[in-house]
SEROKOL-801064 format. One record per residue (C-alpha): residue in one letter; x, y, z. Coordinates in nm, 3 decimals. Layout:
% SEROKOL-801064
code->a | u->X | v->Y | w->Z $
...
END
This chain:
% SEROKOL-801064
code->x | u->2.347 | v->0.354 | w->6.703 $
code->x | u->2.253 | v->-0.013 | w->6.842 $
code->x | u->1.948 | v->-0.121 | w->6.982 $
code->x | u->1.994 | v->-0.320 | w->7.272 $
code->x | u->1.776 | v->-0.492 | w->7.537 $
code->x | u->1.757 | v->-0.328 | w->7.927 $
code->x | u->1.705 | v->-0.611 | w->8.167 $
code->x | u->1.359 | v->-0.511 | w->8.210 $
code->x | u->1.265 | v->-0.552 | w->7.851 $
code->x | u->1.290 | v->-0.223 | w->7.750 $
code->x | u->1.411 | v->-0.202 | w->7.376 $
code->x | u->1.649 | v->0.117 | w->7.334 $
code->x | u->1.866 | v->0.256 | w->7.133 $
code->x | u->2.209 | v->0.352 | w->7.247 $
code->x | u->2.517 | v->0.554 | w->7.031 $
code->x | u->2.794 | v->0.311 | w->6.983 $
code->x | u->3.097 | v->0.533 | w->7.013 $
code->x | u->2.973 | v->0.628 | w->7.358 $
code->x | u->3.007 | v->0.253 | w->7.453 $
code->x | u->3.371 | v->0.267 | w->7.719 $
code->x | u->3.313 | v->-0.097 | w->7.875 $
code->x | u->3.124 | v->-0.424 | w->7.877 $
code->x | u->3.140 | v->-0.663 | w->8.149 $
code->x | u->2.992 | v->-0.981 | w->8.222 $
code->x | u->2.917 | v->-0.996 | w->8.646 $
code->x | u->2.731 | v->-1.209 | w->8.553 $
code->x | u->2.508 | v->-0.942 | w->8.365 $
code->x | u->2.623 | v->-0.782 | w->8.121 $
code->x | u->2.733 | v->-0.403 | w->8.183 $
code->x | u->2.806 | v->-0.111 | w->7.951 $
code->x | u->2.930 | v->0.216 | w->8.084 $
code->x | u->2.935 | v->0.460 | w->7.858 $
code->x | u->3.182 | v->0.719 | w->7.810 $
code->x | u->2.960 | v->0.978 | w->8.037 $
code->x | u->2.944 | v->0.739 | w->8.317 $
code->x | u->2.598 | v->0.578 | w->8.269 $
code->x | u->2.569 | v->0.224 | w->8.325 $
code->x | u->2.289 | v->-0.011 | w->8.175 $
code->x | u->2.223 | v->-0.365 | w->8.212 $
code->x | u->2.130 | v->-0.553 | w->7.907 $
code->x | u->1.998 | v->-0.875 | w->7.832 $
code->x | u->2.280 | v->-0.956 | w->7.546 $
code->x | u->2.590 | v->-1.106 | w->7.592 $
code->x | u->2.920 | v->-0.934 | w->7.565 $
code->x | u->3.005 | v->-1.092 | w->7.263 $
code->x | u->2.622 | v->-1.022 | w->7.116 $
code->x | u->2.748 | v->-0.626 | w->7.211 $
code->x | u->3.058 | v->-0.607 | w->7.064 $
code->x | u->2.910 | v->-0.837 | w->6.692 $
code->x | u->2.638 | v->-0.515 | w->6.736 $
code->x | u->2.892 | v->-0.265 | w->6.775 $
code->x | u->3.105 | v->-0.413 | w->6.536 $
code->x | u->2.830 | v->-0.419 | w->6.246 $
code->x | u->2.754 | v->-0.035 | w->6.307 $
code->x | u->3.066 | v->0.020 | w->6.256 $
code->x | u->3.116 | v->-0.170 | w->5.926 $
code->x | u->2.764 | v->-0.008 | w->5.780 $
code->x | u->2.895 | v->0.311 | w->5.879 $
code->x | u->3.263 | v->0.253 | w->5.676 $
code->x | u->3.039 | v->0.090 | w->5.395 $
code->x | u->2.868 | v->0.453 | w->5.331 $
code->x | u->3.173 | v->0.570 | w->5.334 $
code->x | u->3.299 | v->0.433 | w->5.053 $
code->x | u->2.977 | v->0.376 | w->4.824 $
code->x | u->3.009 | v->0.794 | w->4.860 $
code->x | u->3.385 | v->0.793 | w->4.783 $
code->x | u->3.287 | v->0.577 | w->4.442 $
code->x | u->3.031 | v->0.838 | w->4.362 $
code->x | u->3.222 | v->1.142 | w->4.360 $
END
């Protein structure tokens, strides 16, 4: 999950792996895999480094629990 900013100001959490698209027109897009669309403050780039960490923290779990066992 990231938190992102709506284009109103509205903080809110969205599930990464749903993320399909971003676009910049000149705001930036996501569609999500079920068709919604939301208009964020943050930059592509800002998306993807936010995706992009989840992603990491989520493999980094992974293997702290791998070491464990």
């Amino acid at each position: 999950m990231i938190d992102i900013t709506k284009i109103d100001g509205r903080a809110v959490t969205i599930n990464a792996e749903l993320i399909e698209l971003i676009e910049e027109i000149p705001e930036t897009v996501i569609t999500l895999t079920t068709g919604r669309k939301l208009i964020v403050k943050e930059s592509r780039q800002k998306v993807k480094n936010l995706v992009k960490s989840y992603k990491q923290d989520i493999f980094r779990q992974y293997l702290m629990e791998e070491q464990i066992e």
